[in-house]
MIDOSE-1310 file (N, C-alpha, C; in nm, 2 decimals, decimal comma, always signed):
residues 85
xxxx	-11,44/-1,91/+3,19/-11,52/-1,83/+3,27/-11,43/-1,76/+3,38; -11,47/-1,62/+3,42/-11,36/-1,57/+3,50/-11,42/-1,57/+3,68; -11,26/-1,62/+3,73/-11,25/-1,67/+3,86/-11,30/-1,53/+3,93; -11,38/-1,58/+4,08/-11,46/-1,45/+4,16/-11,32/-1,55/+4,28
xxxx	-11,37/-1,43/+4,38/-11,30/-1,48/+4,53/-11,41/-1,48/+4,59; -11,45/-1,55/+4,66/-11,55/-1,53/+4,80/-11,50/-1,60/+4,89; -11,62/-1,58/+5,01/-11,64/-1,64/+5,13/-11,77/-1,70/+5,16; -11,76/-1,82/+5,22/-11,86/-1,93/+5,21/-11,87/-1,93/+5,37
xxxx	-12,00/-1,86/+5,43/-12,01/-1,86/+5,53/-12,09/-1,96/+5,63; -12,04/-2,07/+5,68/-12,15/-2,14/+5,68/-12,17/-2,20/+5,88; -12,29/-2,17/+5,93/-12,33/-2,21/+6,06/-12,36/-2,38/+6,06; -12,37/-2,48/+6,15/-12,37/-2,60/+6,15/-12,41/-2,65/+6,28
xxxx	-12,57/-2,67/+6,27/-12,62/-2,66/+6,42/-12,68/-2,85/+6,44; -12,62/-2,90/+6,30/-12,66/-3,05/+6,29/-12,49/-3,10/+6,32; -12,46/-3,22/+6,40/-12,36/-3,27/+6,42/-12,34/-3,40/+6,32; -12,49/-3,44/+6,30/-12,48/-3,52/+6,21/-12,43/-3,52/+6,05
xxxx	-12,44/-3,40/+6,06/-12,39/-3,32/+5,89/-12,29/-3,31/+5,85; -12,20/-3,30/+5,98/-12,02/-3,29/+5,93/-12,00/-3,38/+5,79; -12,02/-3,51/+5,83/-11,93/-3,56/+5,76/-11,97/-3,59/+5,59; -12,13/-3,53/+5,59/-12,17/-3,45/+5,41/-12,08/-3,35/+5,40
xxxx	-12,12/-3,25/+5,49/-11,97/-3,11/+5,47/-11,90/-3,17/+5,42; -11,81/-3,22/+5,52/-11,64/-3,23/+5,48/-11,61/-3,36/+5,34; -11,68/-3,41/+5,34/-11,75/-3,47/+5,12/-11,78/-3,36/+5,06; -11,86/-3,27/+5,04/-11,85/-3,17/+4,97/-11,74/-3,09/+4,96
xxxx	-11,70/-3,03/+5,09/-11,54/-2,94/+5,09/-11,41/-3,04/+5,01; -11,44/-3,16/+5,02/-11,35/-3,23/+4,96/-11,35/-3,25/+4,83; -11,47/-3,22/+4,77/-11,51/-3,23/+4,61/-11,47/-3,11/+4,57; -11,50/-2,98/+4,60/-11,42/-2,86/+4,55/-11,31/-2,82/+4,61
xxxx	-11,22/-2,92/+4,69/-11,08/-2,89/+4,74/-11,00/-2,79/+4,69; -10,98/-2,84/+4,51/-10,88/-2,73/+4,42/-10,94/-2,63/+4,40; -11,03/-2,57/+4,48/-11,10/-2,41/+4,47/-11,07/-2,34/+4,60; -11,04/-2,45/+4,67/-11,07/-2,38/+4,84/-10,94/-2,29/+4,87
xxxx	-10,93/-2,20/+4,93/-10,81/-2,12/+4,96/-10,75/-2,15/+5,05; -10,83/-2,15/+5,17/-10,85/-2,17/+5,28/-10,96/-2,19/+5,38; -10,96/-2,24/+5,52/-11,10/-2,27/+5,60/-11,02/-2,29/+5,77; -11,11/-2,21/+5,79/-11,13/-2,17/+5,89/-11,26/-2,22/+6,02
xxxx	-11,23/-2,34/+6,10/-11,35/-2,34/+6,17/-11,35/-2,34/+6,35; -11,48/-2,31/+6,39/-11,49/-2,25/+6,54/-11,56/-2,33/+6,61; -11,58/-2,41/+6,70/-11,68/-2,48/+6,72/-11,70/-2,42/+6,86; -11,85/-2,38/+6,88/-11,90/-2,31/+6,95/-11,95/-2,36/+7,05
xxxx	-11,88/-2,43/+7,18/-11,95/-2,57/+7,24/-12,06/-2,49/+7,30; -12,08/-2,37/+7,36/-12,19/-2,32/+7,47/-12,30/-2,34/+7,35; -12,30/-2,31/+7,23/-12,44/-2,32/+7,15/-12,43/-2,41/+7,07; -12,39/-2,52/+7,11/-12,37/-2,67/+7,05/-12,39/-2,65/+6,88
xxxx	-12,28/-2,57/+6,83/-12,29/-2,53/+6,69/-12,13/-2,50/+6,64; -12,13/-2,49/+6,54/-11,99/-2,50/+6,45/-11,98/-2,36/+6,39; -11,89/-2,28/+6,36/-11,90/-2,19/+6,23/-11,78/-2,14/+6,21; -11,80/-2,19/+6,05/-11,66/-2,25/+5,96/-11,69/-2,13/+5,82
xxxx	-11,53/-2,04/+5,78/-11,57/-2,02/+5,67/-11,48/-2,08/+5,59; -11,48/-2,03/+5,43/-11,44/-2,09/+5,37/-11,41/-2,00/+5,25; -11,27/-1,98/+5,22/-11,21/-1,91/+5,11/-11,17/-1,93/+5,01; -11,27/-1,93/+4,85/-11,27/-2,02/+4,75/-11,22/-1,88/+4,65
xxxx	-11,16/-1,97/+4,52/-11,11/-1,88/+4,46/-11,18/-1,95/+4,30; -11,28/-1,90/+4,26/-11,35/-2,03/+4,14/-11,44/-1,94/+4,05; -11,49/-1,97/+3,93/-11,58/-1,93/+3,88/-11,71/-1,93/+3,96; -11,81/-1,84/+3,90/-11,93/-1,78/+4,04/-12,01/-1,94/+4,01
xxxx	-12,02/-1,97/+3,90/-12,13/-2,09/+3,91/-12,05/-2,23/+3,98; -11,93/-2,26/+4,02/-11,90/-2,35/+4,10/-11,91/-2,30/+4,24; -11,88/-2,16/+4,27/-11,88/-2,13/+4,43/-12,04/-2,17/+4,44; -12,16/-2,08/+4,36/-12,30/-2,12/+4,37/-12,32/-2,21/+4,40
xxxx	-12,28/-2,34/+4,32/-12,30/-2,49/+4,31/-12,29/-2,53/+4,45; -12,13/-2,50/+4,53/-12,12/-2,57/+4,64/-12,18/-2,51/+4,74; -12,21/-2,39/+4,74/-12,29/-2,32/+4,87/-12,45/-2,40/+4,85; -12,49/-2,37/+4,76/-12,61/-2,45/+4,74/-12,62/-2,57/+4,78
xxxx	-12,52/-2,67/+4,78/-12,51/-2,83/+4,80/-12,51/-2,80/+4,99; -12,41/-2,75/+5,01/-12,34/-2,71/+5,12/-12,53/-2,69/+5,20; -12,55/-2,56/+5,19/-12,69/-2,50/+5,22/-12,78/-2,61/+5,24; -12,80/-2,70/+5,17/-12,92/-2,84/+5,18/-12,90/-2,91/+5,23
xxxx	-12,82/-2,91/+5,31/-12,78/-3,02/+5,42/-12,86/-2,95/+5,53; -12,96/-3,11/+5,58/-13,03/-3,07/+5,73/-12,92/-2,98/+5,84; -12,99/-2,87/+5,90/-12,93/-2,85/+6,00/-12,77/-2,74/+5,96; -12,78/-2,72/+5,87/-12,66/-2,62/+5,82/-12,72/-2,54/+5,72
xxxx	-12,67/-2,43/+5,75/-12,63/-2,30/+5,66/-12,61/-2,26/+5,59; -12,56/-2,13/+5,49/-12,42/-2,10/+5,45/-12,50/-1,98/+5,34; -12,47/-1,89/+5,34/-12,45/-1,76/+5,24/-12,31/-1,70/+5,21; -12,27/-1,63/+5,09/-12,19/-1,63/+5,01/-12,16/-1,46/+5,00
xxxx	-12,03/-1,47/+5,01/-11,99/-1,26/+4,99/-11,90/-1,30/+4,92; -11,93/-1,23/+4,76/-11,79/-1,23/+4,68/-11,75/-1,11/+4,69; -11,62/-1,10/+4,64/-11,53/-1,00/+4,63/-11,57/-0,86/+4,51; -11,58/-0,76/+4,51/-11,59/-0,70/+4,37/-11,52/-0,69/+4,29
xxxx	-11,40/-0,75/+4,31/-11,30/-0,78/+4,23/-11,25/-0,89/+4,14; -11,23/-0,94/+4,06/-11,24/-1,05/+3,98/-11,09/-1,12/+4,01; -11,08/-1,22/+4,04/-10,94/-1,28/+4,10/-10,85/-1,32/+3,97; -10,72/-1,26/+3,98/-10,63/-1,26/+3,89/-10,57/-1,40/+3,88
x	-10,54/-1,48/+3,77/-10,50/-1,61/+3,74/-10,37/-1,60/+3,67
C-alpha cells in the first residue's frame, strides 16, 4: 500500500487522557516523523501535532483511536503527494 504524509492535529482538553495518547503514539512510533506539543496553561489544554509518514488506513486507524479518547480531538491533513520510500 502506498505511504501518504500527514498531520495529525490533535487538541487535549482531558488531562486525564495523556497517558492513552502517549500508548497510542507509542503503538504507531515507526510511522511518526515527528511531534510537536504546546501546552496551553491559560486554557488548561494541550495541542500537539503529529508528523506521520504511513499508509492512509494506519494514519485513519490512529487518528480515529486517538479521536475517542474522552476529552481529545484530532483531525487529519494529508499531503497531495504520496511520500517517496
Amino acid at each position: 500500500m502506498a505511504s501518504r504524509v500527514a498531520i495529525v492535529g490533535i487538541i487535549v482538553e482531558n488531562p486525564e487522557a495523556v497517558e492513552k495518547l502517549n500508548a497510542i503514539l507509542h503503538e504507531y512510533a515507526g510511522y511518526i516523523v515527528g511531534r510537536m506539543g504546546i501546552p496551553y496553561r491559560e486554557r488548561k489544554l494541550s495541542i500537539i501535532s503529529i508528523a506521520v509518514d504511513a499508509p492512509q488506513d494506519i494514519i485513519s486507524a490512529m487518528a480515529g483511536r486517538i479521536g475517542r479518547l474522552s476529552g481529545v480531538s484530532a483531525k487529519t491533513v494529508y499531503s497531495a503527494v504520496g511520500a517517496e520510500n
